[in-house]
gemmi code that builds the backbone of each chain (N, CA, C; Angstrom):
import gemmi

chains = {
    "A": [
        ("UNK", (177.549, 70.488, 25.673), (177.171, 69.077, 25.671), (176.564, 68.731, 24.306)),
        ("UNK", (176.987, 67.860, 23.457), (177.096, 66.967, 22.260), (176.456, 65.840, 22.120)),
        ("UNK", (175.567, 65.164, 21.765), (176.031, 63.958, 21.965), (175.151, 63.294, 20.574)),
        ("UNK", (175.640, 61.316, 20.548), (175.155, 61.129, 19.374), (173.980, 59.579, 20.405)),
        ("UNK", (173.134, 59.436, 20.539), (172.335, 58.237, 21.336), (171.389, 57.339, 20.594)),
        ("UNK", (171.595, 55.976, 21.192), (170.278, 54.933, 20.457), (169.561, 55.340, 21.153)),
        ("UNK", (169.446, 56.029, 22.804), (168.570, 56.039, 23.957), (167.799, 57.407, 23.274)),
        ("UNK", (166.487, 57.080, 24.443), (165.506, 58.111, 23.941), (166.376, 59.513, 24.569)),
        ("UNK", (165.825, 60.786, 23.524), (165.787, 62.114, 24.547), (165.201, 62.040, 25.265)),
        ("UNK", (166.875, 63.328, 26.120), (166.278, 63.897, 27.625), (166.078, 65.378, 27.347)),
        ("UNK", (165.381, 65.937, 26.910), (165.838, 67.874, 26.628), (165.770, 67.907, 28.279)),
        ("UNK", (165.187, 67.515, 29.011), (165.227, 68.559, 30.105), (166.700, 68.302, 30.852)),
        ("UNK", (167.868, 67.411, 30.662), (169.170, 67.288, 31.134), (169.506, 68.232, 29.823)),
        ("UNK", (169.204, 68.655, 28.586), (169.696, 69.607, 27.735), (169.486, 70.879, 28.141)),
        ("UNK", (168.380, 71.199, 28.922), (168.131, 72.571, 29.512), (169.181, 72.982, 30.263)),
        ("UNK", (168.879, 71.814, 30.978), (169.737, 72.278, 32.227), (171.083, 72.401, 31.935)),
        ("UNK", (171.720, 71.835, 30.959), (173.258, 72.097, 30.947), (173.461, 73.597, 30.112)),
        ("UNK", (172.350, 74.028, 29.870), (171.978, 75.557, 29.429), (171.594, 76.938, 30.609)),
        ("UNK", (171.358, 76.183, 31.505), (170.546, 76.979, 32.017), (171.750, 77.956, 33.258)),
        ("UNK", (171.736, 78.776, 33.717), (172.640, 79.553, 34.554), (171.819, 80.328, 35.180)),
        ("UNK", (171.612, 81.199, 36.618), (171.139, 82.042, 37.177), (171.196, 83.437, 36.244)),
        ("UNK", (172.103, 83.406, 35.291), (172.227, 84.559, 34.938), (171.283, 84.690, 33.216)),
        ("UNK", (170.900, 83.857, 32.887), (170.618, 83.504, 32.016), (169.240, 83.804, 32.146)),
        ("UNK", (168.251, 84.238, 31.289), (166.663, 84.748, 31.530), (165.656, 83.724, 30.325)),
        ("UNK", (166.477, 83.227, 29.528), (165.998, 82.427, 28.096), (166.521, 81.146, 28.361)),
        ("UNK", (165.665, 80.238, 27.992), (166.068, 78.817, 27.285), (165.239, 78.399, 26.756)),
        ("UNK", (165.238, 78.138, 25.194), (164.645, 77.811, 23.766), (165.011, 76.269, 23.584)),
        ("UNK", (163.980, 75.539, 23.299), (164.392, 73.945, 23.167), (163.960, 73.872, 21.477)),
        ("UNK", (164.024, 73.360, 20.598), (164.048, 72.695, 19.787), (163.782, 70.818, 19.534)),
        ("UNK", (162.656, 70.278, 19.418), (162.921, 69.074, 19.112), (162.182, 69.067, 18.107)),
        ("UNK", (162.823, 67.693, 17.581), (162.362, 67.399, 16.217), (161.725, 65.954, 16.501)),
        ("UNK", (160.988, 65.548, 15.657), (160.095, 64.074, 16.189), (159.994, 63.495, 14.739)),
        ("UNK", (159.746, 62.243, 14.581), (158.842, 61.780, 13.823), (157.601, 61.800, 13.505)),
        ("UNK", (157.284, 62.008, 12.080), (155.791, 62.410, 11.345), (155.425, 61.381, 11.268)),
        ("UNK", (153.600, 60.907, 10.965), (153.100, 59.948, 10.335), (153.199, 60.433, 8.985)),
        ("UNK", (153.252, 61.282, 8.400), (152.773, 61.606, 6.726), (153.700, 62.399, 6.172)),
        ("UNK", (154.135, 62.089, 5.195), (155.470, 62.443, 4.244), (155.136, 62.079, 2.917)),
        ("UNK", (154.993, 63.275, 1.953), (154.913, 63.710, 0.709), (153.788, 62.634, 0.625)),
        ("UNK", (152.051, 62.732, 0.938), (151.109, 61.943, 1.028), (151.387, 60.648, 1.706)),
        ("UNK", (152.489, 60.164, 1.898), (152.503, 58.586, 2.376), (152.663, 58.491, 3.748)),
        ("UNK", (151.756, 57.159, 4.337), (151.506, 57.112, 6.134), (153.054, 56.087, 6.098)),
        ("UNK", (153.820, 56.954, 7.034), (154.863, 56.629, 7.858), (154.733, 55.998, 9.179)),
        ("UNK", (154.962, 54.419, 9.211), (155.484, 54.108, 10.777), (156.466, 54.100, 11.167)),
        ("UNK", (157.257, 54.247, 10.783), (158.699, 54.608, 11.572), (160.072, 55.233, 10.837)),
        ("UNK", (160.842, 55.956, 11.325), (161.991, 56.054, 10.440), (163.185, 55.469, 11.172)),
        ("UNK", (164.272, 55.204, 10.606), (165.843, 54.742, 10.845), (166.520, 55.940, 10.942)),
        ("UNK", (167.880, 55.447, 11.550), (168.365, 56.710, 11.527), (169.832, 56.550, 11.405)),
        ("UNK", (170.827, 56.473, 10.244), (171.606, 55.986, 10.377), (173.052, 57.081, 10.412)),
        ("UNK", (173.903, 56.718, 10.604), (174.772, 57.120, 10.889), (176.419, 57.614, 10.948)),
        ("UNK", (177.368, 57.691, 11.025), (178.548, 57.995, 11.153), (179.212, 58.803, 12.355)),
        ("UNK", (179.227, 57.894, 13.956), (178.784, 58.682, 14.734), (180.103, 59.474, 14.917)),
        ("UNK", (181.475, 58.676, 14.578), (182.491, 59.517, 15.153), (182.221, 61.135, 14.614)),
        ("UNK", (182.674, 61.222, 13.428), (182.388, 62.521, 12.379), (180.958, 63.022, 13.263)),
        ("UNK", (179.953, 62.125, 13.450), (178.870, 63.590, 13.842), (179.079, 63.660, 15.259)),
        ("UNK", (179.507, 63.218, 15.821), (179.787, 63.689, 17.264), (180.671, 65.034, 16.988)),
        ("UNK", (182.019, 64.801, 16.110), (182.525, 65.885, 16.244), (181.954, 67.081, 15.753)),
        ("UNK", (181.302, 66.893, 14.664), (180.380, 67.871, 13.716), (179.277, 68.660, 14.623)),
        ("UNK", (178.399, 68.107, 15.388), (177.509, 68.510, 16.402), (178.485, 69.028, 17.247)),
        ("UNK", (179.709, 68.932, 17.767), (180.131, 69.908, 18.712), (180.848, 70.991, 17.593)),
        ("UNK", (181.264, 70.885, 16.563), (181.303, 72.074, 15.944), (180.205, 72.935, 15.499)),
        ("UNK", (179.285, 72.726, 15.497), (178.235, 73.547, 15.116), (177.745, 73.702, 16.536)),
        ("UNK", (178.209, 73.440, 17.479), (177.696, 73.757, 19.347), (178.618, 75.548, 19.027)),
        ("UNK", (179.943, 75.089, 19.284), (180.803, 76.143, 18.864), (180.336, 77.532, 18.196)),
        ("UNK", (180.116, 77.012, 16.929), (179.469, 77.882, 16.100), (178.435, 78.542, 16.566)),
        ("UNK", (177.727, 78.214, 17.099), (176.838, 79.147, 17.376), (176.911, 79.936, 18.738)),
        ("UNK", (177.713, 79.259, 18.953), (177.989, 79.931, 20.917), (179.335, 81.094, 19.930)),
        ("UNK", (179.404, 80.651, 19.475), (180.340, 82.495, 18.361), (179.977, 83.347, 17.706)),
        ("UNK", (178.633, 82.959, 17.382), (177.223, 83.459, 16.068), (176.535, 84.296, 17.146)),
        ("UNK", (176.486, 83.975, 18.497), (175.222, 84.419, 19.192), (175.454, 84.052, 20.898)),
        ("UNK", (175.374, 85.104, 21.571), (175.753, 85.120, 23.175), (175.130, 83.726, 23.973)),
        ("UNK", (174.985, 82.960, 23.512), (174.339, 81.741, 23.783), (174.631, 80.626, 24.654)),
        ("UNK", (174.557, 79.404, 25.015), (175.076, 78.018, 25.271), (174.272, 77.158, 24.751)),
        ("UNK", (174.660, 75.938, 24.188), (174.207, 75.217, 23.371), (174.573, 74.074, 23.606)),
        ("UNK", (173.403, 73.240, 24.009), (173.518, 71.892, 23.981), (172.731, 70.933, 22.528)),
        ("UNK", (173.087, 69.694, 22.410), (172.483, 69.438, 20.762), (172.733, 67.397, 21.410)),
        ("UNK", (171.506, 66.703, 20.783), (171.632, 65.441, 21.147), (171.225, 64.881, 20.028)),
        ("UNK", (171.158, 64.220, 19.122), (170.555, 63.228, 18.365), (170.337, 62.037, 18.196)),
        ("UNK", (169.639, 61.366, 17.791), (169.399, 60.250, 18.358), (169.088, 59.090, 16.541)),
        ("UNK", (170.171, 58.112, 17.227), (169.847, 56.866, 15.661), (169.210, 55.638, 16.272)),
        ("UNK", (169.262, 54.789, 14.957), (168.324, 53.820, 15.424), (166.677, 53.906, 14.604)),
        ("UNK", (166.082, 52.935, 15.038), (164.460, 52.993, 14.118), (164.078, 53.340, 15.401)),
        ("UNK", (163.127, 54.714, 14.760), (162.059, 55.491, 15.863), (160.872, 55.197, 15.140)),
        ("UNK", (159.811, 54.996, 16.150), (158.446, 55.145, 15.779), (158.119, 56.880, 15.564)),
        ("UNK", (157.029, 56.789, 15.353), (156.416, 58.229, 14.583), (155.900, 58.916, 16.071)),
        ("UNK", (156.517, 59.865, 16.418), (156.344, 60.565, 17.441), (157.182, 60.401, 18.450)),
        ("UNK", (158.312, 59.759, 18.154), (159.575, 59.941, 19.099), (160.510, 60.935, 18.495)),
        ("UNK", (161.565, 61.704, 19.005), (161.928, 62.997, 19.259), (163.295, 61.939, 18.876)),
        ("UNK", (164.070, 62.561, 17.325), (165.100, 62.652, 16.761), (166.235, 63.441, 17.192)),
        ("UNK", (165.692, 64.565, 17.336), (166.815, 65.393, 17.680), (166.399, 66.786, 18.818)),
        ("UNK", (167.240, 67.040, 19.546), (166.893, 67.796, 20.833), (168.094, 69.171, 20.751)),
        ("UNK", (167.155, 69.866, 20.659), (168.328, 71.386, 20.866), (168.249, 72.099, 22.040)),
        ("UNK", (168.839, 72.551, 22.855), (168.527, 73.809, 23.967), (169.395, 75.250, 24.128)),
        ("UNK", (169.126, 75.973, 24.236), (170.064, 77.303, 23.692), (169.761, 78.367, 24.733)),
        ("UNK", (170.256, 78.866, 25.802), (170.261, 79.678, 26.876), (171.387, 80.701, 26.183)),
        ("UNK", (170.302, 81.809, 26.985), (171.414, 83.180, 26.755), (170.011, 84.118, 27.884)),
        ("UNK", (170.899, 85.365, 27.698), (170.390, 86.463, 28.745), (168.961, 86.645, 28.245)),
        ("UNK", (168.627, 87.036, 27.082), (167.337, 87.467, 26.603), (167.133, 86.967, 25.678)),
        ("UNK", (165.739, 86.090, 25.009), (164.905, 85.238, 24.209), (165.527, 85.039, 22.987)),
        ("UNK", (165.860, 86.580, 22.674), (166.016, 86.334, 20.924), (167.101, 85.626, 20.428)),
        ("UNK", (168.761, 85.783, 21.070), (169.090, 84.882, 20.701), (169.182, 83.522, 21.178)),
        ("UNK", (168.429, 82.978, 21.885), (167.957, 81.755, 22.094), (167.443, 81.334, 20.974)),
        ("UNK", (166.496, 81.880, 20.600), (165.392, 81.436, 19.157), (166.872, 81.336, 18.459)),
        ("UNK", (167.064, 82.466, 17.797), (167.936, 82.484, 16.670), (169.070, 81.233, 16.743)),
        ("UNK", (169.306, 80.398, 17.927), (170.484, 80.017, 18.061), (170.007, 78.709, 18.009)),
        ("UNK", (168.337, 78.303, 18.411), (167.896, 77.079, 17.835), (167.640, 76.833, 16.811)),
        ("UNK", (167.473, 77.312, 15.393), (167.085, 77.760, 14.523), (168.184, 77.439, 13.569)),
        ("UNK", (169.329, 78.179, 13.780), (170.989, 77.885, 13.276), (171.445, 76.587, 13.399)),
        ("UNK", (171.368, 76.161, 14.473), (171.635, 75.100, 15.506), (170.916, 73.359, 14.391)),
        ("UNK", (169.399, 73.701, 13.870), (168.792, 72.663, 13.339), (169.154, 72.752, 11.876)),
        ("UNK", (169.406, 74.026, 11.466), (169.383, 74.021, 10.021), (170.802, 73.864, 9.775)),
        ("UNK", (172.138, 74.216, 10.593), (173.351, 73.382, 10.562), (173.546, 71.980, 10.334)),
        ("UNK", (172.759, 71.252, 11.229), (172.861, 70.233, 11.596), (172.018, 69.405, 10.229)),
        ("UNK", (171.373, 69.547, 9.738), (170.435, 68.919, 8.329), (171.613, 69.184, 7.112)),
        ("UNK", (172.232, 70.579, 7.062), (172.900, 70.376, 6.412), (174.629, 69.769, 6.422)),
        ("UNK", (175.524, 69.605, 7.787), (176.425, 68.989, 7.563), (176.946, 67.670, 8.883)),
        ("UNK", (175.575, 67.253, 9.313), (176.225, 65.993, 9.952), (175.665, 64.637, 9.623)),
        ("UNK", (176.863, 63.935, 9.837), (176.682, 62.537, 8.602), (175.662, 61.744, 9.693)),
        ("UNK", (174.225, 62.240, 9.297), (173.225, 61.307, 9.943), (172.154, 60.849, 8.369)),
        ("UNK", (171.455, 59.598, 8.526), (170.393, 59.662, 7.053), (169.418, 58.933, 7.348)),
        ("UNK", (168.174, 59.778, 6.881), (167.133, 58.569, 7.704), (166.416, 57.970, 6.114)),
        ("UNK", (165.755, 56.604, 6.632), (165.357, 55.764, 5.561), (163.606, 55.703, 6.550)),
        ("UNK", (162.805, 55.703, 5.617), (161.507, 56.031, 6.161), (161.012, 54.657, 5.756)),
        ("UNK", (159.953, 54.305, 6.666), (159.261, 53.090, 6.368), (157.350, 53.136, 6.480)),
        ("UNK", (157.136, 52.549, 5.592), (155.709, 53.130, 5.049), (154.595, 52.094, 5.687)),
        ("UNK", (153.686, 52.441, 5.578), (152.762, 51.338, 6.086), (152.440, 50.081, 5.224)),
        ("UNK", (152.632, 50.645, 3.965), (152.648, 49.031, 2.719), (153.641, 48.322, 3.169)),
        ("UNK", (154.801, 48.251, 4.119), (156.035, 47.928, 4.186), (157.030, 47.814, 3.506)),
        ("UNK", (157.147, 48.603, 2.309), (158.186, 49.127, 1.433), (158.642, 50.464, 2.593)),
        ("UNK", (160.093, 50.950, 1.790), (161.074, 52.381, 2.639), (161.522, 52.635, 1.920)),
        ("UNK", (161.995, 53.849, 1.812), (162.791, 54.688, 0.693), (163.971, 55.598, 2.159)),
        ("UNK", (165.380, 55.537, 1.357), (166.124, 56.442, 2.107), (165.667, 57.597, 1.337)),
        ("UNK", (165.584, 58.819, 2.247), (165.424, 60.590, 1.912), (166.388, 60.714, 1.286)),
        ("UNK", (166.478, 61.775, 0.124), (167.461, 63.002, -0.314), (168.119, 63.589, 0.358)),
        ("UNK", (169.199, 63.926, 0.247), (169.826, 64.628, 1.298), (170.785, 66.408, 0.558)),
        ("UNK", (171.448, 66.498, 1.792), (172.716, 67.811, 0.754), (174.029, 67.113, 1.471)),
        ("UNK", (174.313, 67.461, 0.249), (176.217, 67.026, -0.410), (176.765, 67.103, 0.551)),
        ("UNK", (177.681, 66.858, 1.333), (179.024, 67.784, 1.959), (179.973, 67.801, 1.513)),
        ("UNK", (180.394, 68.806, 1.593), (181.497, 69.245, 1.224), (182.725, 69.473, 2.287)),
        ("UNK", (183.824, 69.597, 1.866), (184.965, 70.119, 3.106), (184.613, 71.421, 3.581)),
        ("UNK", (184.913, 71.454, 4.905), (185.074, 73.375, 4.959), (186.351, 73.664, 5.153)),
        ("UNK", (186.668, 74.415, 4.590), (187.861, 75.092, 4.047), (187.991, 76.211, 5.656)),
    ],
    "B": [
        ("UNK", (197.805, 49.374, -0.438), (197.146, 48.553, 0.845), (195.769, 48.471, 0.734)),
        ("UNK", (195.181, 47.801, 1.399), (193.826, 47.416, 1.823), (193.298, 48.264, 2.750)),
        ("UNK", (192.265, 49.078, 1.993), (191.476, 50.165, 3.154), (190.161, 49.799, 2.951)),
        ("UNK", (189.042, 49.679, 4.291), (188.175, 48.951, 4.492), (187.539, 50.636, 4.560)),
        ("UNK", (186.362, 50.291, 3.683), (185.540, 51.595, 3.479), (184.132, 51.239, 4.223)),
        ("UNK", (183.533, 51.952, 5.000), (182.195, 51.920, 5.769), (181.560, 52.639, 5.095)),
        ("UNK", (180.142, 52.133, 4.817), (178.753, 52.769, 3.676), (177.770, 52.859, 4.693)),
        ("UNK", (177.203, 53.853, 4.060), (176.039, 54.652, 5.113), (174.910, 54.941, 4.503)),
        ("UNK", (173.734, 54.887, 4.686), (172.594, 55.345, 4.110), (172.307, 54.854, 3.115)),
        ("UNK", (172.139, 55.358, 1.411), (171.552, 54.270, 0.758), (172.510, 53.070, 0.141)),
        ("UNK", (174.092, 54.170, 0.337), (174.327, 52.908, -0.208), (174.402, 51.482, 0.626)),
        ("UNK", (174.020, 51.497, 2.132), (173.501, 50.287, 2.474), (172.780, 49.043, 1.370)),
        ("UNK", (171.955, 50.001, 0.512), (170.880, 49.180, 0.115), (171.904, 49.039, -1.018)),
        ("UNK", (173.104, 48.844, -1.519), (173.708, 49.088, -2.885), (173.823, 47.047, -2.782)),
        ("UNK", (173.581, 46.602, -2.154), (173.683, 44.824, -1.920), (175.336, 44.877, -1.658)),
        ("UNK", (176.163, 45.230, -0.848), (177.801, 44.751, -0.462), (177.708, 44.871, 0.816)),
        ("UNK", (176.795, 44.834, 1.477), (176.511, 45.071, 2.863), (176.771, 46.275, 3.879)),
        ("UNK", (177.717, 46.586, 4.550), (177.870, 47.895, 5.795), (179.418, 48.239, 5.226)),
        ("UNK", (180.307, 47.955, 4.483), (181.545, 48.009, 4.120), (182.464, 47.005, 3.122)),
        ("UNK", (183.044, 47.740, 2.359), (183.958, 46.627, 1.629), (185.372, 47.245, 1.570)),
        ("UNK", (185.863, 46.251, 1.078), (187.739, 46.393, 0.974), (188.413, 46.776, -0.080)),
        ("UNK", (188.782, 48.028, -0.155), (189.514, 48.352, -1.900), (190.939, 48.365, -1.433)),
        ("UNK", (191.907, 47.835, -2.403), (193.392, 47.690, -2.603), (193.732, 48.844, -3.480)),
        ("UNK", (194.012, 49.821, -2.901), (194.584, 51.120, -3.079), (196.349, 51.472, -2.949)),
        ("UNK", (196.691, 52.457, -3.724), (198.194, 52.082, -3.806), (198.486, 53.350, -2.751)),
        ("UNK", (199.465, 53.260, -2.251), (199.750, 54.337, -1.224), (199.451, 55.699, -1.536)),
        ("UNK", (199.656, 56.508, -0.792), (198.861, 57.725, -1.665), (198.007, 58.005, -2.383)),
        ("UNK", (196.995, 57.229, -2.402), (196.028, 57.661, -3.268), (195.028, 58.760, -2.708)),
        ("UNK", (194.816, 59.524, -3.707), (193.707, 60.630, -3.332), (192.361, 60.103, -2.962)),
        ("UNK", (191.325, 61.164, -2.876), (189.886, 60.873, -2.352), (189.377, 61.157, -3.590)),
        ("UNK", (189.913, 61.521, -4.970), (189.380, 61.408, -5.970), (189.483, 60.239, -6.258)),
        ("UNK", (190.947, 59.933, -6.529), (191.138, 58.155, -6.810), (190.703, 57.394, -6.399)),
        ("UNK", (190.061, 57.364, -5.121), (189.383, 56.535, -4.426), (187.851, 55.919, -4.673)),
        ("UNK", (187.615, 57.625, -4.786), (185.815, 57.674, -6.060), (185.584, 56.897, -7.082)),
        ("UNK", (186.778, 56.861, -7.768), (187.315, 56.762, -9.247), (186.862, 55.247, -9.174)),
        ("UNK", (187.565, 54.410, -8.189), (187.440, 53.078, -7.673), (186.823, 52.926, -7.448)),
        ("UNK", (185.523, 53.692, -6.530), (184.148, 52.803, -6.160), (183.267, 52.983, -7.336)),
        ("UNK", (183.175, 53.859, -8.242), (182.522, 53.849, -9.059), (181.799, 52.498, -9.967)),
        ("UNK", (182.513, 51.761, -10.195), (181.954, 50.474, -10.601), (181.111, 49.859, -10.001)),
        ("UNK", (181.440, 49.866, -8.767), (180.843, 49.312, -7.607), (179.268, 49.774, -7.208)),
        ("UNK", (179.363, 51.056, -7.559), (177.869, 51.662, -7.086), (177.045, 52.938, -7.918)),
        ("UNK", (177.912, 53.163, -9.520), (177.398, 54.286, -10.438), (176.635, 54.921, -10.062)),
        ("UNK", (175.355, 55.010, -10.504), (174.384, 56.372, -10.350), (174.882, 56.714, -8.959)),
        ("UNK", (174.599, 55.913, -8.133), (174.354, 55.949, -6.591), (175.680, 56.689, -5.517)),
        ("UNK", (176.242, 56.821, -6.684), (178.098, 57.297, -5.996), (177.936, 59.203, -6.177)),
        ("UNK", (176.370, 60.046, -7.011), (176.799, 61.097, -7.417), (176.237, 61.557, -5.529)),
        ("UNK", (176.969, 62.807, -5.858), (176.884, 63.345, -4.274), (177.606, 62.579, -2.905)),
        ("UNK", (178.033, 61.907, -3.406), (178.755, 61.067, -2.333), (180.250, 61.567, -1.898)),
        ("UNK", (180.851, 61.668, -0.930), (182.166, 62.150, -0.220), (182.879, 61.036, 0.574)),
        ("UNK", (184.550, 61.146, 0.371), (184.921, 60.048, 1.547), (185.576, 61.098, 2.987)),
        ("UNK", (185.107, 60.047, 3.734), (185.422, 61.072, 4.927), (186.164, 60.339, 5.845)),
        ("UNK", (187.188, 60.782, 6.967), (187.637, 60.280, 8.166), (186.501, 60.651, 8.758)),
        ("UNK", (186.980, 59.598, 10.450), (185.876, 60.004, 11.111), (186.621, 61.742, 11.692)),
        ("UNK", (187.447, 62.209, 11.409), (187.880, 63.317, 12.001), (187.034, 64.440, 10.860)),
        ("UNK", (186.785, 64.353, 9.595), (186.770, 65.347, 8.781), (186.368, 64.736, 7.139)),
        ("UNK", (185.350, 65.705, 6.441), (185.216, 64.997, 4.987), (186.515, 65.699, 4.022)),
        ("UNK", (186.642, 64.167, 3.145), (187.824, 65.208, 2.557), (187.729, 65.611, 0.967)),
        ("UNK", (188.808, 66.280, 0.597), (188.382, 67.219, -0.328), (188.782, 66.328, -1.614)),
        ("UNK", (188.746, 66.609, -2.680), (189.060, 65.040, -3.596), (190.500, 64.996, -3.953)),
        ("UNK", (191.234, 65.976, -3.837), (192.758, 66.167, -3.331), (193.158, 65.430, -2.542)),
        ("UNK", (192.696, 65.370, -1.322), (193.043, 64.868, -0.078), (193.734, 63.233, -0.173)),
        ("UNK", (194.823, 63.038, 0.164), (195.489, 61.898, 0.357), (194.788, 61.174, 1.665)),
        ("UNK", (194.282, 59.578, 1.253), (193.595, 58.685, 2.297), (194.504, 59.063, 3.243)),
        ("UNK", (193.682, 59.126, 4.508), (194.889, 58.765, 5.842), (195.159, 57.692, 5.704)),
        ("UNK", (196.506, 56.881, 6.534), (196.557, 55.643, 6.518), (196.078, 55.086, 7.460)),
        ("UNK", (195.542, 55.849, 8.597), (195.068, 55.021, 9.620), (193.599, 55.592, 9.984)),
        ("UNK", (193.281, 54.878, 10.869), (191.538, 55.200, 11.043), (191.133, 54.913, 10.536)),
        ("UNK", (189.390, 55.283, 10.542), (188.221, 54.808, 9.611), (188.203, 55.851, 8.712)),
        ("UNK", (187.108, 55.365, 7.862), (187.324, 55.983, 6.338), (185.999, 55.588, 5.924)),
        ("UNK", (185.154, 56.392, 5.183), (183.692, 55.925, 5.237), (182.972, 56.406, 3.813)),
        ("UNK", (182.095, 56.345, 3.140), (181.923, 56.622, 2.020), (180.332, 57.376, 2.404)),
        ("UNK", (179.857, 58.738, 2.306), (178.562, 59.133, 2.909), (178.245, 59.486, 1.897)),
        ("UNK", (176.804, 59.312, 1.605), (175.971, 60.014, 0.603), (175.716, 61.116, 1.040)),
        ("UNK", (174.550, 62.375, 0.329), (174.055, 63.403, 1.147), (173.555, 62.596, 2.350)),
        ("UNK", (173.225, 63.930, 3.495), (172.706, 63.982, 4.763), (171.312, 64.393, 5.060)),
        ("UNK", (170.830, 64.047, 5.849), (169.927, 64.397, 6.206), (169.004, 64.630, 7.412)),
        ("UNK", (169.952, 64.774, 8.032), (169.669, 64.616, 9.621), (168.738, 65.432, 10.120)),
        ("UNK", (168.357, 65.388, 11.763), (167.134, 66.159, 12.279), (166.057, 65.007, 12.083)),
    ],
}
model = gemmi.Model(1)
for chain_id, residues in chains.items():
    chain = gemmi.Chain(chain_id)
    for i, (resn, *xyz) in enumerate(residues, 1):
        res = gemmi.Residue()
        res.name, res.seqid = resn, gemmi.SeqId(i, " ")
        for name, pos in zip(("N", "CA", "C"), xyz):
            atom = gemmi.Atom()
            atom.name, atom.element = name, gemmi.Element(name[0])
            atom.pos, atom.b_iso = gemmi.Position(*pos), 0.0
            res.add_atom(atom)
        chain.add_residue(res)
    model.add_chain(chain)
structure = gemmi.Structure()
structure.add_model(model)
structure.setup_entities()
């Protein structure tokens, strides 16, 4: 399970599409909004997008790691302007025993920063915003 | 033909709004395509890729003729 949402996260419908009797681990991952970024008070960030490409991109990197690591992997992200302490992005990663759970949330976030077409633009309390830096993509070959 | 390019992230803020229209000759590459927006958005075009929504492409890559087609800066998601 993939997905790209304006709606808030659910991790616990992400668990569960992780979770199996046989399964002894499930590792969640979320990511939220900060108030404070490189000294400056943040109220909210944007979150913009390209959802076809990252829908497919988030289920390729689901893939990927369910091949990297005995795992199941669910991944949700979420666009739109979030306030500071709402939950961007939601990972959940079931497997038999802990470790690769961790390892597979871990892969799972640092994939995802580097190749799905999401970009957030931060907004400050002076009410000026700056869009973030990002990394390149490239094709994969 | 006329391929309608979708902008994302900063170049939102480039003032042409969410997309514009370049008249491209058939076959043109995703270099040629660069080549073309360049006027349009200099500094702001380095790191930038055109992508289907299926896949980013390589600067070889011949536009599809159909579908969307989008112009992304780096990423930054999470």
């Amino acid at each position: 399970m993939t997905f790209v949402t304006k709606s808030a996260l659910n991790i616990t419908s992400l668990e569960r599409a992780v979770s199996s009797p046989r399964r002894g681990a499930v590792c969640s991952f979320v990511g939220t909004v900060r108030s404070l970024h490189a000294g400056r008070r943040v109220n909210a960030v944007s979150y913009d997008c390209f959802v076809p490409l990252a829908e497919k991109e988030l289920s390729r990197i689901a893939k990927r790691a369910q091949s990297r690591f005995p795992v199941r992997v669910a991944i949700s992200h979420r666009i739109g302007r979030l306030k500071v302490g709402a939950a961007s992005v939601a990972i959940a990663a079931g497997s038999v025993h802990r470790a690769e759970a961790f390892e597979a949330c871990r892969f799972v976030i640092e994939e995802i920063k580097r190749t799905v077409p999401v970009w957030k633009k931060e907004h400050y309390a002076g009410g000026d915003g700056r869009w973030l830096p990002g990394c390149a993509l490239h094709k994969k070959l | 033909m006329k391929r309608k390019i979708e902008l994302y992230g900063r170049l939102r803020d480039a003032g042409l709004g969410s997309s514009l229209v370049l008249d491209l000759p058939a076959h043109t590459s995703a270099r040629e395509a660069l080549s073309a927006l360049k006027p349009s958005f200099g500094p702001l075009l380095t790191g930038c890729v055109l992508a289907s929504d299926d896949a980013v492409l390589s600067p070889n890559d011949v536009l599809p003729r159909t579908g969307r087609l989008a112009l992304l800066p780096p990423v930054c998601g999470g």
